[in-house]
Structures are given as C-alpha cells and as structure tokens.
C-alpha beads as a LAMMPS data file, in Angstrom:
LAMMPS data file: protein, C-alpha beads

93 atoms
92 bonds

1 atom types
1 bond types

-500.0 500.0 xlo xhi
-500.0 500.0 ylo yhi
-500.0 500.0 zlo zhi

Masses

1 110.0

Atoms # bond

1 1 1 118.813 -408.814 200.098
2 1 1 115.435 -410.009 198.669
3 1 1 113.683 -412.885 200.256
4 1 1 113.535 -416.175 198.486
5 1 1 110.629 -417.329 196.799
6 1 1 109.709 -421.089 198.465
7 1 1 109.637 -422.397 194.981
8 1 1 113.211 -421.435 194.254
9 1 1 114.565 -422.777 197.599
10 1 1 112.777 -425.922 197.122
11 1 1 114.299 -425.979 193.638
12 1 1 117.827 -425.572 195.184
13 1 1 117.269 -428.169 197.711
14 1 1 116.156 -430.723 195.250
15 1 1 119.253 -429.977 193.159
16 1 1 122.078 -429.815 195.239
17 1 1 120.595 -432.571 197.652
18 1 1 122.041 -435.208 195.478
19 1 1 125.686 -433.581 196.039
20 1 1 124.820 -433.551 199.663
21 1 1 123.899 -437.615 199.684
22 1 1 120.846 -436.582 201.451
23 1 1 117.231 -437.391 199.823
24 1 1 115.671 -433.694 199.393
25 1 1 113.695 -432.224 201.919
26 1 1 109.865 -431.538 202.394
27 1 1 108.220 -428.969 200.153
28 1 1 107.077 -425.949 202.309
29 1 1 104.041 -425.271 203.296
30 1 1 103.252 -422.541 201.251
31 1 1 104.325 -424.637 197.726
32 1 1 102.005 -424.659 195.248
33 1 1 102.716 -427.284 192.428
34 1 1 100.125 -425.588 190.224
35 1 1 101.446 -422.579 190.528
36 1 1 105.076 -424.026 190.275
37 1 1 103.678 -425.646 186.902
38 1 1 102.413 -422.419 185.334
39 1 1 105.170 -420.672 186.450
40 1 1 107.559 -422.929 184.474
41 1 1 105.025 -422.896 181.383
42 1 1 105.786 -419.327 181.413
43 1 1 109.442 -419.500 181.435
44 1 1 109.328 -422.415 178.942
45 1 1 107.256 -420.266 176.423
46 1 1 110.050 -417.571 177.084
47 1 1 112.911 -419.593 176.011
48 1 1 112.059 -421.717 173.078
49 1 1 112.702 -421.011 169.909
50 1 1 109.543 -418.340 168.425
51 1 1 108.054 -418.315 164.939
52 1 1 110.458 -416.380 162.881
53 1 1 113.885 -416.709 164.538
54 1 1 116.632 -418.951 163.530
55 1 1 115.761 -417.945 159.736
56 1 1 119.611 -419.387 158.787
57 1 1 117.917 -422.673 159.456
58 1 1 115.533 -422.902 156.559
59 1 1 118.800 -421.881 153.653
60 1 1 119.153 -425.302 152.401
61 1 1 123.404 -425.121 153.325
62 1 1 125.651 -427.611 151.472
63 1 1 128.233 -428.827 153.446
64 1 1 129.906 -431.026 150.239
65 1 1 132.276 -427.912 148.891
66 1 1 132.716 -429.545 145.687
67 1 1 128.653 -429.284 144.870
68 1 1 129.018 -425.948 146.242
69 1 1 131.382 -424.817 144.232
70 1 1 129.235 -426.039 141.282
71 1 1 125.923 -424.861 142.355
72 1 1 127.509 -420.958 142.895
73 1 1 128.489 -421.248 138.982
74 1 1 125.768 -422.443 137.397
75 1 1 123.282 -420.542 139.996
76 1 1 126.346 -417.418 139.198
77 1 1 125.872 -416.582 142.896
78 1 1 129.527 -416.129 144.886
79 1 1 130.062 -418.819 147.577
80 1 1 129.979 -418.689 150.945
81 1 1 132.937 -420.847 153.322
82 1 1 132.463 -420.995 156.694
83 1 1 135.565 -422.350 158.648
84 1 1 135.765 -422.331 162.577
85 1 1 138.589 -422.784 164.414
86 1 1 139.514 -426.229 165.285
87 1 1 138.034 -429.427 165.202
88 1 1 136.791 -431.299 161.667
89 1 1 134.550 -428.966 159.204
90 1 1 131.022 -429.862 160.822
91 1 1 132.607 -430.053 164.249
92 1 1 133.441 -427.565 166.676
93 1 1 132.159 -424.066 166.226

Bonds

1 1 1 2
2 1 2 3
3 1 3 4
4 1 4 5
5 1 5 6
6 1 6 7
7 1 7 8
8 1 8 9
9 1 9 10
10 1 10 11
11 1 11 12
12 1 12 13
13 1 13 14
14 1 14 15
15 1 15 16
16 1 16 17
17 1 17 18
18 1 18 19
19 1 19 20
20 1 20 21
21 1 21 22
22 1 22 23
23 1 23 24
24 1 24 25
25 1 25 26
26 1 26 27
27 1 27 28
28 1 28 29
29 1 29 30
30 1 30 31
31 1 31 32
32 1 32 33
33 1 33 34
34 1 34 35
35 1 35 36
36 1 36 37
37 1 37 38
38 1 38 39
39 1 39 40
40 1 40 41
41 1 41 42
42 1 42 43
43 1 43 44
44 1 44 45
45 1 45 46
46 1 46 47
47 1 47 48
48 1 48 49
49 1 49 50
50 1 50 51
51 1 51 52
52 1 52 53
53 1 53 54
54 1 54 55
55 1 55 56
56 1 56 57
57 1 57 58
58 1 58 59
59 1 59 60
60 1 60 61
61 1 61 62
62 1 62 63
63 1 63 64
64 1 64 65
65 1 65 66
66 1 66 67
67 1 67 68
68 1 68 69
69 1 69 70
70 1 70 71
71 1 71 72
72 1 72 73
73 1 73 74
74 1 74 75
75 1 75 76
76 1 76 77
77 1 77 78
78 1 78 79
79 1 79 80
80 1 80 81
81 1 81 82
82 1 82 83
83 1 83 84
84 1 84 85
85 1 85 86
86 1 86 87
87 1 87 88
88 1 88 89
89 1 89 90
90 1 90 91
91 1 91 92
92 1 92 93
C-alpha cells in the first residue's frame, strides 16, 4: 500500500471531521501550506475548462423551435432537435 502524503490526510481529517462532531485536528509537522497552495494551483489549472474546448458553446443555439424552424428555411440549413429524456425541454439532460 503506498504511504499517505500529510497533505492528503490532513485533507481527509478536515473533511470528514465535521461528520465526526469533532473540530479537525492539528496540521502535521511536515505541512507545508505553500506547497499545499501550489499543489492545488496545479490541479486547478488541470481541471478548468482550456482555450479551445467546449466549442458547442460559442453556436449561438435557439431554444424557441418555432424561430428555429424559420431560421433553417430561410438560412436552407436542416434543423437540429435535441430532446433528452425526461424533465421540461431545457431541463434534465
């Protein structure tokens, strides 16, 4: 089994303290907040969105299928209808 990194136990302390009714306990000696901070810079940078993904959300959709249905026959493009399962039109997907 690999040996847990004193950032990671701290971080599982501090979360599941408040499930415990305890207040969490003492950072370890060997914490580093800085390093804690750059590590989660890292992981942050990771994660978020990057320049050039998500390109669906710059297509101006319609969501009125009437002016849709217009636009796709003066434009003389075909239409697109996207239904999920469940739940109003602009609900649950």
């Amino acid at each position: 089994m690999k040996p847990t990194s004193p950032f990671i136990s701290f971080l599982w302390l501090f979360l599941l303290s408040p499930c415990m009714g305890e207040e969490p306990a003492d950072l370890p000696a060997s914490f580093d907040a800085k390093m804690a901070g750059e590590r989660f810079d890292r992981l942050l940078a990771l994660v978020k969105p990057q320049s050039g993904e998500s390109k669906w959300a710059r297509i101006p959709w319609l969501t009125n299928l009437e002016e849709a249905r217009k636009r796709s026959q003066s434009d003389d493009k075909p239409l697109l209808l996207w239904r999920a399962g469940g739940g109003e039109v602009l609900g649950r997907a």
